[in-house]
C-alpha positions as CSV (number, residue, x, y, z in Angstrom):
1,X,128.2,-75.7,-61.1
2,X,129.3,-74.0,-57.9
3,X,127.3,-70.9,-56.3
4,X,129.1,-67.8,-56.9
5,X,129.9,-65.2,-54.3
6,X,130.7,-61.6,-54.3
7,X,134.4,-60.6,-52.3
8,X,134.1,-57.1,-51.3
9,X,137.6,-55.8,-49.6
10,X,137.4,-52.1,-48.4
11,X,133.9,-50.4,-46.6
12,X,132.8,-48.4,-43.5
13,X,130.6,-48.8,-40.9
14,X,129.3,-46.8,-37.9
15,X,132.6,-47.2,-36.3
16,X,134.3,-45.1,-39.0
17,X,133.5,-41.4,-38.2
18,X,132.1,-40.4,-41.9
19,X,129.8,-43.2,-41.5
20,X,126.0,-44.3,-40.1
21,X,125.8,-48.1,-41.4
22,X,125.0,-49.8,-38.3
23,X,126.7,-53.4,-38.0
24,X,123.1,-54.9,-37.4
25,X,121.5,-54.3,-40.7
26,X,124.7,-55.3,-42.5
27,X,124.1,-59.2,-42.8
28,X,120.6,-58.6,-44.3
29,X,122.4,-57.0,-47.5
30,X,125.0,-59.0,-47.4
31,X,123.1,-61.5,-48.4
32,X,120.7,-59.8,-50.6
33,X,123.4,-59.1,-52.6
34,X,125.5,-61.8,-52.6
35,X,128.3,-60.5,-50.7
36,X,129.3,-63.2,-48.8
37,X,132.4,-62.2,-48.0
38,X,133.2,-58.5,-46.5
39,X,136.4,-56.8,-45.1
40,X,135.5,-54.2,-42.6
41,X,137.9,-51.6,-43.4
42,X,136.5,-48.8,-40.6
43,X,139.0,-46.0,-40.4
44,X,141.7,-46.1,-38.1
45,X,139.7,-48.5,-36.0
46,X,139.8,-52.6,-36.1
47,X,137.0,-53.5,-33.5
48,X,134.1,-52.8,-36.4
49,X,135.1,-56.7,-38.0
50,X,134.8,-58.4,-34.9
51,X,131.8,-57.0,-33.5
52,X,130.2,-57.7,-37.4
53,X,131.7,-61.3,-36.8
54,X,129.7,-61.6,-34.0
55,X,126.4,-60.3,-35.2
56,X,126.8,-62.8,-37.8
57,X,127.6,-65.7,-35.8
58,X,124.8,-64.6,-33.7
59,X,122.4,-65.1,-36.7
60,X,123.5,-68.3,-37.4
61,X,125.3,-67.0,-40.6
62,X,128.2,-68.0,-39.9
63,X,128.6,-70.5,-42.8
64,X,127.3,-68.3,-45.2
65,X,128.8,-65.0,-44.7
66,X,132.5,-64.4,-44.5
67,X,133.6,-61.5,-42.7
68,X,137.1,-60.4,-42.7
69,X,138.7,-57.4,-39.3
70,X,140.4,-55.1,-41.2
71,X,141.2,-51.7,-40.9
72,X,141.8,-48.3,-43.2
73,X,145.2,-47.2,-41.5
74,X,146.2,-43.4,-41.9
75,X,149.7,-43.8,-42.0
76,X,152.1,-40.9,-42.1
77,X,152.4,-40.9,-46.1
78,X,148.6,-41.8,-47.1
79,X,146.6,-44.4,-46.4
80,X,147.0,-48.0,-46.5
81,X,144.5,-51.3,-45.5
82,X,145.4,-53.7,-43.3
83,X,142.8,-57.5,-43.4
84,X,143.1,-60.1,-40.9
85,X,143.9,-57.9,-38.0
86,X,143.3,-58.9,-34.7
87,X,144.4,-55.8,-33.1
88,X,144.0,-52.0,-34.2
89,X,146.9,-50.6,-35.7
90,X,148.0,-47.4,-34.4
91,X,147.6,-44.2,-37.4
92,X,150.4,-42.0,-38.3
93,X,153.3,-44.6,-38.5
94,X,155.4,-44.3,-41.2
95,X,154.5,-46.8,-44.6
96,X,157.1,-48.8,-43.7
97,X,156.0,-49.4,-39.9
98,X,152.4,-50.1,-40.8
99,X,153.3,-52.7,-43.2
100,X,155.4,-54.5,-40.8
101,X,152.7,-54.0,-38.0
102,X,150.2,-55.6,-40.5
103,X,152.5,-58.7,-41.5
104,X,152.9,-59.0,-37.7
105,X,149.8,-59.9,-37.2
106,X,149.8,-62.4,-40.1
107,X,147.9,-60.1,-41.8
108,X,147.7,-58.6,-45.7
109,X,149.0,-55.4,-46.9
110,X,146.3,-53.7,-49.4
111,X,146.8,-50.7,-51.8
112,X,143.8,-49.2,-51.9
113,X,143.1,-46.5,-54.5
114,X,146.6,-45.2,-54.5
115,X,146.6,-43.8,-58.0
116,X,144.0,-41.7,-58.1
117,X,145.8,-37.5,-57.7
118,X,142.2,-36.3,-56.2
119,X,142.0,-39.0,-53.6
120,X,142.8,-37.1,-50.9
121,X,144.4,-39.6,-48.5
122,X,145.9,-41.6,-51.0
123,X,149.2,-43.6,-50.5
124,X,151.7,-41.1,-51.6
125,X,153.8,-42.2,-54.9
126,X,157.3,-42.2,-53.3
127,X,155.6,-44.2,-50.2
128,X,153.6,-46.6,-53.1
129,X,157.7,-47.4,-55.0
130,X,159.1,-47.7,-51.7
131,X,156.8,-50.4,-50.2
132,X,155.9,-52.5,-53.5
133,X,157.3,-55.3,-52.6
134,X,155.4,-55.6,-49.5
135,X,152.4,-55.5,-50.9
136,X,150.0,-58.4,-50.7
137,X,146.8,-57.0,-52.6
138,X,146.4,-54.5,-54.9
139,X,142.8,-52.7,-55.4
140,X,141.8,-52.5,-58.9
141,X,138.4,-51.5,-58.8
142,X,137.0,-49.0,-56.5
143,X,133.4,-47.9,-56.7
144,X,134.3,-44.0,-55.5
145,X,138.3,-42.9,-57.8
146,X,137.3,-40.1,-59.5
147,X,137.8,-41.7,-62.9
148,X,137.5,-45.0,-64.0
149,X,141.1,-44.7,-65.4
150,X,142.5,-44.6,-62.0
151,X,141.6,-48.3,-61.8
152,X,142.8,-49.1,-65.1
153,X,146.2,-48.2,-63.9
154,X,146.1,-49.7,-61.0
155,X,145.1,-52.7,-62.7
156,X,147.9,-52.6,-65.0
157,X,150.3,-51.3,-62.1
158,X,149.5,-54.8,-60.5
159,X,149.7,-57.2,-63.8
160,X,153.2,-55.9,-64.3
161,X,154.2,-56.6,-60.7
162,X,152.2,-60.1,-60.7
163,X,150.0,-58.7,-57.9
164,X,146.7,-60.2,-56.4
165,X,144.1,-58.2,-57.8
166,X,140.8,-57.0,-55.9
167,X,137.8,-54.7,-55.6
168,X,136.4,-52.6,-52.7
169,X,133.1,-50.7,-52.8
170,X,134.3,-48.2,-50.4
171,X,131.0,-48.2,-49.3
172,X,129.9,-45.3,-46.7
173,X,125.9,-46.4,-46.9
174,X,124.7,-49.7,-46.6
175,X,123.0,-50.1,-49.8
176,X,126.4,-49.2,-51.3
177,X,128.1,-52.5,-50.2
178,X,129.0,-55.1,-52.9
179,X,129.1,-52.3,-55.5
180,X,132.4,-53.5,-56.2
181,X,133.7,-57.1,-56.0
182,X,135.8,-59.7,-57.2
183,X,133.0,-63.1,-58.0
184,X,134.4,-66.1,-56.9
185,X,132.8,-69.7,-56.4
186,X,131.9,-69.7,-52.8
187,X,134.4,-71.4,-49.9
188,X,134.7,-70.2,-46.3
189,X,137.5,-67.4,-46.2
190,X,138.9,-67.3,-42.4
191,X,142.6,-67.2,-43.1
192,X,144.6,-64.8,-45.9
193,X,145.4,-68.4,-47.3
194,X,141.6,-68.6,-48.2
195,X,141.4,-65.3,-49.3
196,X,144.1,-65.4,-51.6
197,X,143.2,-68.7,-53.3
198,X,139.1,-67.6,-53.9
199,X,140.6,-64.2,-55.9
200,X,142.7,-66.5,-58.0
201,X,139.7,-67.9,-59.0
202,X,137.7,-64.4,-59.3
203,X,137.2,-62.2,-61.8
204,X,137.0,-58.1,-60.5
205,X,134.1,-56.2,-61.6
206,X,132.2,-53.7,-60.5
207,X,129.9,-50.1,-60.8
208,X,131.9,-46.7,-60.5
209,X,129.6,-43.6,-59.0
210,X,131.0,-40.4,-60.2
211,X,132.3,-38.5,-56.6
212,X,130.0,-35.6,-57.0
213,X,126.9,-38.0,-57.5
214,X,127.9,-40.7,-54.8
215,X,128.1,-37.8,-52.4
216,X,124.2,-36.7,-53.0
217,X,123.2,-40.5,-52.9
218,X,124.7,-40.1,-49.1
219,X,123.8,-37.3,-47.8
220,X,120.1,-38.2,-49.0
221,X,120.6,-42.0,-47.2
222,X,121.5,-40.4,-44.2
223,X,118.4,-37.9,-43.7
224,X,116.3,-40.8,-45.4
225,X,117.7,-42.5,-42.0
226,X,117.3,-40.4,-39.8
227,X,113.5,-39.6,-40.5
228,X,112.8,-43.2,-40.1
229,X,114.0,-43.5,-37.3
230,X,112.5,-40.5,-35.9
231,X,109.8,-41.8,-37.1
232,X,109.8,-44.7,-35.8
233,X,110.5,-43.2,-32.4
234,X,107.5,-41.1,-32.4
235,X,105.2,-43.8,-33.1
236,X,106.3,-45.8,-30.0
């Protein structure tokens, strides 16, 4: 039987400005929790997958962890997710521009929770019909909508259109990576190609944090942070 793996397509790191998860202690939980493969989805920045790629190869993990340069792009109409990027895409283009800027790069276009009302950045509804046919990935679990439903109907939004379906944690803490994921057997993932083919064989699952409650867990991670390291500090 082949060794699963956990595919996690949308999360933040200290490069994202709502975020303290430094790159270093991300391969540790990574594999701790199976999540060997990892889109770095920082917002409106690209270098965040890279510099992870790095740290990884660094460790010799390479062969173990996939890590994919993405980006969270603010485009004028809501946001949308660029993967396989090897240059940051520039926010406040229009949907249509960002979708061609990610294809440019030979890069996939993902939906990321764009049916849920109370997200505030969401993909706007008229922008969502406009660029459906562009679309390479559709998001159908993520760890942080403010319902459950809203991931039921993106689920079914992407069956009827024959969509790839994933799953991003949406993580803004490092313990909250992998919380959502599509399991796969494992295979290195370095081109969209590979991507593609490993959620064919995946199945999307996940564990949904109401809003209200996922925003305690992080404010108490952070201070929890912070006093270790200050703790740390002093002791030196």
């Amino acid at each position: 039987m082949r060794r699963q793996m956990k595919i996690d397509l949308h999360m933040h790191t200290e490069v994202s400005h709502d975020c303290h998860t430094r790159l270093r202690d991300i391969p540790a939980w990574m594999m701790s929790s199976n999540t060997r493969t990892l889109a770095v989805t920082d917002h409106d920045q690209q270098r965040g997958g890279p510099q992870l790629a790095a740290i990884v190869a660094d460790m010799g993990l390479s062969d173990r962890l996939n890590i994919i340069p993405g980006e969270e792009i603010t485009t004028a109409e809501g946001e949308l997710i660029g993967l396989f990027l090897s240059e940051r895409i520039p926010p406040r283009l229009s949907p249509e521009d960002t979708v061609q800027a990610i294809h440019a790069q030979g890069g996939l276009v993902m939906l990321q929770h764009g049916f849920d009302p109370l997200k505030r950045y969401r993909l706007k509804p008229e922008a969502t019909a406009r660029i459906a046919e562009s679309l390479d990935l559709v998001e159908v679990f993520n760890s942080r909508v403010s319902r459950p439903h809203w991931n039921r109907v993106a689920a079914q939004w992407a069956q009827e259109r024959g969509l790839p379906m994933c799953a991003g944690s949406d993580a803004h803490t490092l313990q909250d990576i992998g919380e959502a994921w599509a399991e796969a057997p494992f295979r290195p993932v370095h081109t969209p190609a590979d991507l593609l083919a490993a959620l064919a064989e995946g199945t999307v699952g996940g564990r949904w944090t109401h809003p209200v409650q996922a925003y305690g867990i992080k404010q108490w991670r952070v201070l929890r942070g912070r006093l270790g390291r200050g703790k740390l500090r002093g002791d030196s």
